[in-house]
C-alpha positions, 0 to 999 in steps of 0.5 A: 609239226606234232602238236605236244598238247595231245592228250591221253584220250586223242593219242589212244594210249595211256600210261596204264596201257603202256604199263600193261604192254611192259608187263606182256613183253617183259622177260620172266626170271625166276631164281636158279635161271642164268641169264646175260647182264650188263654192269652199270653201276659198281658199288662199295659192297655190291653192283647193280646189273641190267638184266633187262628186268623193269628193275635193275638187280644187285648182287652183293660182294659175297656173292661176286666169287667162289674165292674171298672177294675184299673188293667189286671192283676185283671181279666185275668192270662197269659196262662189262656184260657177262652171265649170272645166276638169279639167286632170290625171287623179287624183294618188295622192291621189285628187285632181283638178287643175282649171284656168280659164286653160285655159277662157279660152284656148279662148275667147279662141281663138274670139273672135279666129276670129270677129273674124278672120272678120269683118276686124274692125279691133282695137286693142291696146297694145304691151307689149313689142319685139323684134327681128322686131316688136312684142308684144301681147294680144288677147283675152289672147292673146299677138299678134305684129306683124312689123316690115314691118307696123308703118307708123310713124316712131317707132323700135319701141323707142318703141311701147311702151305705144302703143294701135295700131289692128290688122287680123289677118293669121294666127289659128292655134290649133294653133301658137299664132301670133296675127299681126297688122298695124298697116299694114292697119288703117291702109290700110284707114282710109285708103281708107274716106276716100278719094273721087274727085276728091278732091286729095292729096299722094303719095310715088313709091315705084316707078318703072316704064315704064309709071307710077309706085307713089304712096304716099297714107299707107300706100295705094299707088296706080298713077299711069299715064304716061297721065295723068302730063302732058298732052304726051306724056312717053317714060319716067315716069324723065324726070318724077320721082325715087323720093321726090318729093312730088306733088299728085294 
């Protein structure tokens, strides 16, 4: 039978003993490492999760996603074990502030590089306007469209909550512009079903000595004063009007 009235000195251990032997064993955290943690307690504005720290860490609703969050309880589950981001060093309290918003946003980041590399065509809803251009997420990122590159006759006031087909013009982490181009991805549309001999309805847009600029939805095109008239014609001027409608 163990006796229980042993003392600190017969056992040969004590709590400071115990103490340090935490101290050499326990993991070291420092802010930007992602590490594992469990759920243990869900809070009305935040959680406290097990990382294995002597003190558990709290990571506020702010922090829970990229996207708004109105409640915890609409991203983490109690018990749930999942990866988080350690956003500040040890409050006096001793305790970690975690974050996964911050994980989502470095992903997010990688996903558009690789679509950007990949000229992938995206499409996206416009939730907001200004007056530079139009506003939308991709990947839950913040995305910007200059107003030179929206190809629509709509005001841009009425684009909101319009789906648009989109082409990247600018990925840039480091100063958080995300910029993009609803005009390419139409051009490019465009082209991919365009084919020669094929008869369309242009716009002049330019006139110049040597030719006119057509606009052919969006794909502008030279039409060369070679090929303007069968007879010989001195100045493309004395054939069309900026504007003008033509069959080619």
């Amino acid at each position: 039978m163990v006796n229980q009235n042993l003392t600190a000195t017969e056992i040969g251990f004590t709590h400071e003993d115990f103490a340090a032997l935490l101290d050499k064993y326990d993991y070291h955290f420092s802010p930007g490492d992602v590490v594992p943690g469990t759920v243990f307690s869900i809070e009305p504005r935040g959680a406290l999760i097990d990382i294995g720290a002597k003190t558990a860490a709290y990571i506020p609703i702010q922090e829970m996603s990229i996207n708004r969050v109105d409640s915890p309880e609409e991203v983490l589950q109690s018990n749930e074990t999942r990866e988080f981001f350690i956003l500040t060093d040890e409050n006096e309290d001793g305790q970690l502030t975690l974050s996964i918003r911050r994980i989502e946003y470095m992903r997010a980041w990688e996903r558009v590089r690789q679509l950007q590399a990949e000229d992938a065509t995206v499409r996206s809803g416009v939730f907001a306007t200004n007056r530079g251009g139009a506003l939308v997420r991709i990947e839950g990122l913040r995305g910007f469209i200059p107003g030179s590159h929206i190809s629509t006759r709509k005001p841009k006031e009425e684009l909101v909550g319009e789906d648009l087909p989109l082409k990247f013009l600018e990925v840039d982490e480091e100063r958080n512009r995300l910029v993009l181009s609803h005009r390419r991805a139409l051009v490019e549309r465009k082209m991919n079903r365009l084919e020669v001999g094929e008869v369309v309805i242009g716009t002049v847009r330019g006139i110049k000595p040597y030719g006119a600029f057509i606009d052919i939805g969006g794909v502008s095109g030279l039409l060369h004063i070679s090929e303007i008239s069968h007879e010989h014609i001195d100045t493309p001027h004395s054939v069309f009007n900026v504007n003008d409608e033509v069959k080619l």
